[in-house]
C-alpha positions as YAML, in Angstrom:
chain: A
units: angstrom
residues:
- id: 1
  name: UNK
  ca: [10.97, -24.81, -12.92]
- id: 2
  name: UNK
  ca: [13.18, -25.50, -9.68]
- id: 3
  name: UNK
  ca: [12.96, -28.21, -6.98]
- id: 4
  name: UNK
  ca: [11.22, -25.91, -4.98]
- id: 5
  name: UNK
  ca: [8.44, -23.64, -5.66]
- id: 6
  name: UNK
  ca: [7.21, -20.49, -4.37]
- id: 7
  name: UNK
  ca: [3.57, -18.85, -5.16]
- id: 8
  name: UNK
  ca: [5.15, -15.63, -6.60]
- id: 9
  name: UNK
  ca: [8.63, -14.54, -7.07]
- id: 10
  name: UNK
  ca: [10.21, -13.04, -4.13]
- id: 11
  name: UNK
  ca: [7.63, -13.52, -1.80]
- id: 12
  name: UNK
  ca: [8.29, -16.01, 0.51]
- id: 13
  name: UNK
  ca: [4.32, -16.95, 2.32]
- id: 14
  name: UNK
  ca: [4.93, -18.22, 5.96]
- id: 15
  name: UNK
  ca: [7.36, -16.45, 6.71]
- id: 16
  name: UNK
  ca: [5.74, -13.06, 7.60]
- id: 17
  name: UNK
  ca: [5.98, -14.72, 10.97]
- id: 18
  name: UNK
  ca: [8.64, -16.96, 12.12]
- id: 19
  name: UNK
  ca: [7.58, -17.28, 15.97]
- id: 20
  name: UNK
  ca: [4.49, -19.00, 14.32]
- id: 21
  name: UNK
  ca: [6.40, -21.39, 12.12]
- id: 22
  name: UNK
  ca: [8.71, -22.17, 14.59]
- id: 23
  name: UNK
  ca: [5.88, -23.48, 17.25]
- id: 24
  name: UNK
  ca: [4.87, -25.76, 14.48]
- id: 25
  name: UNK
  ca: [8.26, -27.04, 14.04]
- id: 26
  name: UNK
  ca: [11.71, -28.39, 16.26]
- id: 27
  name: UNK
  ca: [13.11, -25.41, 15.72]
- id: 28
  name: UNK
  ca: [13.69, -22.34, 17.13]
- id: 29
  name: UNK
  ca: [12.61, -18.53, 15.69]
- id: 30
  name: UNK
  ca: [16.56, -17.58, 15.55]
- id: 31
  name: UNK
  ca: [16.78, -21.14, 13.62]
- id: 32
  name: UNK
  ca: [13.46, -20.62, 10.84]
- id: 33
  name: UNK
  ca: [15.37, -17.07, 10.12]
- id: 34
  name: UNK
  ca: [18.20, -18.18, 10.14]
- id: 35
  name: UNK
  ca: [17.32, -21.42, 7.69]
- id: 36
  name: UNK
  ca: [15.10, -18.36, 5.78]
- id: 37
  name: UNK
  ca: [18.09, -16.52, 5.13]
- id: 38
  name: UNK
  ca: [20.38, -19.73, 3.96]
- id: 39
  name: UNK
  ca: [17.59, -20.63, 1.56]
- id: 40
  name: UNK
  ca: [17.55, -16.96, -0.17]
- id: 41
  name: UNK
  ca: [21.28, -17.09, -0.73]
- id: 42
  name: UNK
  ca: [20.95, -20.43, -1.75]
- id: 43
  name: UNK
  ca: [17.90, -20.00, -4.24]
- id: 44
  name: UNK
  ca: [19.90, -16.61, -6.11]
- id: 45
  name: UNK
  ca: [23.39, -18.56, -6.26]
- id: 46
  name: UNK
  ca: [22.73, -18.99, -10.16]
- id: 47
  name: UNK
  ca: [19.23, -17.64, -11.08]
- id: 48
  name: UNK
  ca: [17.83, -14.91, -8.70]
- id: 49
  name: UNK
  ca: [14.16, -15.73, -9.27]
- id: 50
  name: UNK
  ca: [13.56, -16.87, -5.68]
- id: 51
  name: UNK
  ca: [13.52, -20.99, -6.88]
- id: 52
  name: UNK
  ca: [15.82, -23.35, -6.17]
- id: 53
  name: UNK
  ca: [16.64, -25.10, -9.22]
- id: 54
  name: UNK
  ca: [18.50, -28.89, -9.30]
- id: 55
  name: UNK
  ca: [21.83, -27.13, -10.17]
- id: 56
  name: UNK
  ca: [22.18, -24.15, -6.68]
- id: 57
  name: UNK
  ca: [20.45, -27.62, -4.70]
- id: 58
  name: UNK
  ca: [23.69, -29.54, -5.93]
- id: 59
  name: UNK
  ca: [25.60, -27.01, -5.45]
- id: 60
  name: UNK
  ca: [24.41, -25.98, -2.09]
- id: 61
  name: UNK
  ca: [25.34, -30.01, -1.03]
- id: 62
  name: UNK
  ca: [28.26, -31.13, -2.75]
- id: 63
  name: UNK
  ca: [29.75, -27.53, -4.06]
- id: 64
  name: UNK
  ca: [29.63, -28.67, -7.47]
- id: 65
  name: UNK
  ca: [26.42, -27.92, -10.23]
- id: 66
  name: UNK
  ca: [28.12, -28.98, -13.34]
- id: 67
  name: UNK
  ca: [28.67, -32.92, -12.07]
- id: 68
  name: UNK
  ca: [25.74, -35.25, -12.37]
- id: 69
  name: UNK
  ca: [24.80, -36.76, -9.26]
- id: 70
  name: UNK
  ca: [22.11, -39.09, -8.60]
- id: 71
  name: UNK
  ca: [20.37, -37.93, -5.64]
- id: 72
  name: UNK
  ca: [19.87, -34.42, -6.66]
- id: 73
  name: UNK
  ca: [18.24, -35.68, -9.92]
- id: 74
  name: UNK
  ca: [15.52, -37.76, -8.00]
- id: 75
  name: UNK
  ca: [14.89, -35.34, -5.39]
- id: 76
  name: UNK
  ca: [14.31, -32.72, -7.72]
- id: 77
  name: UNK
  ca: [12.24, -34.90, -10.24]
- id: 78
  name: UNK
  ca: [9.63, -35.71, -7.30]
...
């Protein structure tokens, strides 16, 4: 299981509309896609199953997945 989990593999709920997310939110539609398409690239960097797992989150931040590190462990064990 990854830090973050979706309902379903590759479908990605709330964002069928990002002009709607992004009224709820600081930021702007060309932002939420934009965030949308960082988190797809991010979440098939080492298992394309549409998760983000503790190693493509560490790698994502520090551009390393083998290394331990300390915040990524907590953050995904929440």
């Amino acid at each position: 299981m990854g830090c973050f989990q979706l309902t379903s593999r590759k479908q990605f709920p709330g964002h069928e509309d990002p002009v709607i997310l992004a009224s709820q939110t600081a930021f702007s539609v060309s932002e939420v896609e934009a965030l949308f398409e960082l988190f797809k690239s991010i979440s098939s960097s080492v298992i394309d199953d549409g998760l983000m797992n503790k190693e493509e989150f560490q790698l994502a931040l520090f551009k390393n997945r083998k290394k331990e590190n300390l915040f990524a462990k907590r953050f995904c064990s929440l």
